[in-house]
N, C-alpha and C positions, 0 to 999 in steps of 0.2 A: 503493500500500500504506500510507501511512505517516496511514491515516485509527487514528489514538489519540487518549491520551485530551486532551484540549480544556482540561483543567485542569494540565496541567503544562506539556509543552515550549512550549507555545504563550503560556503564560505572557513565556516569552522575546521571544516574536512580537506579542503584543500587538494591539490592531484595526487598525493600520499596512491601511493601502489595503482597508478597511470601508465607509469613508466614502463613493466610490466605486462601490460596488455598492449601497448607498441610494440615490444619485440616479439610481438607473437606474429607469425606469419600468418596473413588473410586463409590462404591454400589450407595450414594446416587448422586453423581455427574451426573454417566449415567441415573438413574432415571429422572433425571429434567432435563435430554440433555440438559449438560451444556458442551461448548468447552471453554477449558482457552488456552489460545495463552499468548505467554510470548512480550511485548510489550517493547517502550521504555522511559514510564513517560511522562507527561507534553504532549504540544500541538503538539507533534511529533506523538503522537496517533488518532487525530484527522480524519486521512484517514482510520486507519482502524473503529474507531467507524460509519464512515459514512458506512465500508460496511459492519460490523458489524449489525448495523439499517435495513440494505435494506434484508440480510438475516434472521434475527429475525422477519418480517414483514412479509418474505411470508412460516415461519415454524414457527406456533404457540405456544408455551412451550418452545419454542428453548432458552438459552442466549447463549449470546458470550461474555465471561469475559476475557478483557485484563487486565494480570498485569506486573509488569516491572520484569527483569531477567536479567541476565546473562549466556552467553553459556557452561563457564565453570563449575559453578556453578548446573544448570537446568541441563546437563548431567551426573554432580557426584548425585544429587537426583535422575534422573530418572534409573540408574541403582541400586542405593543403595535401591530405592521402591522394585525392583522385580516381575513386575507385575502391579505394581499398581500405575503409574506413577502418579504427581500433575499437568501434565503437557499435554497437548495434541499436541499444535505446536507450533512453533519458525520461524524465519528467521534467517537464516546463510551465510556468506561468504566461500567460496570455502575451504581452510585451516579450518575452522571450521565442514563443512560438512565430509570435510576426517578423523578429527581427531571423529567425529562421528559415523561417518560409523566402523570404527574399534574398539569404543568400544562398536559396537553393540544394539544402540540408538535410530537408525532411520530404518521404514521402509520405504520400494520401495513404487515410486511412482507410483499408475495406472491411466497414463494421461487420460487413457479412460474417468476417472471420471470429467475429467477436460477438457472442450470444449474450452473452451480459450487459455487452452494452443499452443494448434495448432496456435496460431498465434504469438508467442513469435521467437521475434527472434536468427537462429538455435547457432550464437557464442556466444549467452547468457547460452542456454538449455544443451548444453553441460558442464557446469559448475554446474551443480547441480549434475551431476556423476550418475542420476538413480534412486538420491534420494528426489526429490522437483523438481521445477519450480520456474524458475526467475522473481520477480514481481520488482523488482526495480535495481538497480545498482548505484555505487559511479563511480564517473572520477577523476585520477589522472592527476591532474594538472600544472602548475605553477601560485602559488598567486605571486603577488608584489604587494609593498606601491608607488600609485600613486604620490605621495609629490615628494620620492627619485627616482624612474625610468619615465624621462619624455618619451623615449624610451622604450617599455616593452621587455623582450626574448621574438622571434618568434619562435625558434628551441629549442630543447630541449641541443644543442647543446651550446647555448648562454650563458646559466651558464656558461658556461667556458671562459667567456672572462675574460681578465684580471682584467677588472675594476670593476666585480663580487668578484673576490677571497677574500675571508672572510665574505661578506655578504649574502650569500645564507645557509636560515636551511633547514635542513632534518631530521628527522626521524630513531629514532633505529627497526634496525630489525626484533627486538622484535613484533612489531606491523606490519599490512599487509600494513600499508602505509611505513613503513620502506624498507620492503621483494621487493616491487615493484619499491623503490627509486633505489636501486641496480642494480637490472634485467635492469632497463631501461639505466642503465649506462652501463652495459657491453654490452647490443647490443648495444648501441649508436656507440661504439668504436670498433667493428667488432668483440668480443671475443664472444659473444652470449647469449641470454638472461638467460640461467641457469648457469655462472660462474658468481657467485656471489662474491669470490675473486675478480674476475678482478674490479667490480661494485667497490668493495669496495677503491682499490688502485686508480681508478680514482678520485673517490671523494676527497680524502687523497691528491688530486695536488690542490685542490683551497679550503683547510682549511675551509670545510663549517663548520655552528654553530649548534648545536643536540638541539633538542627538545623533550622531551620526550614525549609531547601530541599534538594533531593538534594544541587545543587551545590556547598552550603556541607557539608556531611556530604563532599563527595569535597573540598573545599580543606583541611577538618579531616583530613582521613586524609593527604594530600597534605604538610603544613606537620609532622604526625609529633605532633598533638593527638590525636589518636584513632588506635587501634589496628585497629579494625575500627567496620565498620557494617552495620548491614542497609540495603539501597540494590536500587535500580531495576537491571536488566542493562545496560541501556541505558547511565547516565550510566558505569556503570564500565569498559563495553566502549568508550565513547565516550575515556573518561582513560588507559586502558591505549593506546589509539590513537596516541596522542598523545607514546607514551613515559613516563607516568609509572609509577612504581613499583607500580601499584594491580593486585591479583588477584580473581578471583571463586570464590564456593565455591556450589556447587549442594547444601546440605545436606541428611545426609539427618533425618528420610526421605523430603524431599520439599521442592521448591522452591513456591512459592506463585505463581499467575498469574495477571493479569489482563488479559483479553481489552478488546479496541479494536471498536467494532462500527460499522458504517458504517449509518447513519439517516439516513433522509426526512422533511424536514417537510412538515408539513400543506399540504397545497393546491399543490404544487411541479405547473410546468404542462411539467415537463422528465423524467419519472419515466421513461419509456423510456430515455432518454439516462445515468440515476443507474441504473438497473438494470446497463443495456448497461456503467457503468462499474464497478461492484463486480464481476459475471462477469468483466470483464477482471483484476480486483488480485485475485482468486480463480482463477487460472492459474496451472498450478506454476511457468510460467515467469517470471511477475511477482511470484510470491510467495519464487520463488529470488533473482533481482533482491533485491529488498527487506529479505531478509536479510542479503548481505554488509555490508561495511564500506563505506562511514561510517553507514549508515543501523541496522542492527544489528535490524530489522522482523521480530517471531518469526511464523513461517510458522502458520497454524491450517488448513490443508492435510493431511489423511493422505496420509501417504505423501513428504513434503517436510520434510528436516531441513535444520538450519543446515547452512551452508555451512561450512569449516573455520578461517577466520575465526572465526568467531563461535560454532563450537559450543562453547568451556570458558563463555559468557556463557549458553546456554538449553540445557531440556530438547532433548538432540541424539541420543538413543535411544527405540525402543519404551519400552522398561524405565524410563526417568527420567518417558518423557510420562506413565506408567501410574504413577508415585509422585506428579504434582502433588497440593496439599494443594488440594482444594474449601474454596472460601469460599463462605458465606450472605450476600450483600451486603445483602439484602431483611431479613433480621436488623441488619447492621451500621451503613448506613448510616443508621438513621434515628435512632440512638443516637450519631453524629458531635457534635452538640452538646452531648448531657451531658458524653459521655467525654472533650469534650475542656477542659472547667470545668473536671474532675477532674484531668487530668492536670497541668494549667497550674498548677492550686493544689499540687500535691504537685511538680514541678519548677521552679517561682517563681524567679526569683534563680539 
């Protein structure tokens, strides 16, 4: 399950045992039907190794080798191979999918191949643009430090109270938790989700404090420098695990998501074995797996809520999944660059 996005946790993980799967010759790899999927280190892998097992169990000679990556990285090799990729699949976030698609990386996907996908839900499936299936998603939240807010924000509106101003982080644009901090500021305010100026001069009225990584947004909330943030489900269900004082609020009217899509590259000579594996992480029963704790994997399965664990961290009713806010990434993402000159220069110092 835990094919996300390739731009953040993995960041963690870095090309650690990359190297590796380059010296492996293309010839003998399809030989020994072998699929590398690029993963994201440590016990984050642990849902795909379970379906990893369950596929390798019923195709005998099969492996399925995960090793950790990066999306930027894993797509300047796989066209610099020509052919001959080190790589067979990934999971990606929507902005990473497009910025894939165009340089010609990823092939279409034939859901035919893929019987589970039929049951994904359809605001999810559109987000893969054609090119993969949604097996997990992130929720854009609001974390706060329980100590400081005995009151938590209910709206997403409530950062704007006065007695907020200065202690709420967010996120450079740079990053899809930034791109999204934005969006949801400009529709908040009626200017609409793709004026991402406006997003931005809103923010700029209550002097919030920048974080350059979720992590440090949960060490700022953590040390009692920040009162709240908008933050990933993930790292805050990961810190409340942990025991620290960190909450989440699923505001209304609506939490923001971003779907993880599991993609194929070009010329992978393993595509039955990467199908056979996504139908597997698309089983409710892998997709319930993947949700509990520690992993915290939001199910894009109808019919599959979090687990009890993990439901105050994701949409965990009909009613919340039908308030998520749609993002235009196809709008957003290709304005990353300006937005985020803009923003850097207005939050300098």
């Amino acid at each position: 399950m835990p094919i996300r996005s390739v731009s953040r946790r993995r960041l963690l993980a870095g090309l650690a045992g990359a190297s590796a799967v380059l010296a492996a010759p293309r010839l003998v790899r399809a030989q020994a039907r072998e699929l590398v999927v690029i993963g994201f280190g440590g016990a984050l892998d642990d849902p795909y190794k379970r379906a990893a097992a369950i596929v390798q169990g019923r195709r005998p000679g099969t492996t399925v080798r995960i090793v950790p990556g990066l999306s930027a990285e894993a797509i300047a090799q796989v066209k610099a191979a020509r052919g001959a990729s080190p790589y067979d699949m990934t999971g990606m976030e929507p902005p990473a999918v497009l910025n894939a698609v165009a340089e010609g990386v990823l092939e279409k996907y034939d859901l035919s191949n893929v019987p589970n996908a039929a049951n994904v839900e359809p605001r999810f499936q559109v987000e893969a643009y054609g090119y993969g299936v949604p097996v997990t998603y992130t929720v854009i939240g609001i974390a706060y430090n329980r100590e400081l807010l005995k009151e938590p924000p209910k709206t997403w509106a409530d950062l704007w109270k006065p007695e907020l101003k200065g202690k709420v982080g967010i996120a450079r644009p740079a990053s899809n938790l930034g791109l999204g901090t934005l969006s949801m500021a400009a529709r908040l305010f009626g200017a609409g989700p793709d004026d991402l100026d406006a997003g931005l001069a809103k923010w700029k009225e209550i002097n919030p404090v920048v974080g350059r990584t979720p992590g440090l947004l949960t060490q700022m909330m953590e040390r009692g420098e920040i009162s709240a943030a908008v933050l990933w489900h993930t790292n805050t269900a990961i810190a409340a695990s942990r025991g620290l004082p960190i909450g989440f609020v699923k505001p209304e009217p609506g939490t923001m998501v971003l779907p993880s899509s599991s993609t194929l590259f070009v010329n992978s000579a393993a595509k039955d074995v990467a199908y056979d594996l996504i139908n597997e992480m698309l089983s409710p029963e892998h997709q319930n797996f993947a949700a509990k704790a520690p992993y915290f994997f939001g199910p894009t399965v109808k019919g599959v809520l979090p687990p009890t664990d993990a439901a105050p961290f994701m949409p965990s009713s009909a009613e919340e999944i039908a308030k998520i806010q749609a993002v235009d990434w196809t709008k957003l993402a290709p304005a990353r660059g300006r937005i985020t000159e803009a923003f850097d220069r207005v939050f300098a110092g």
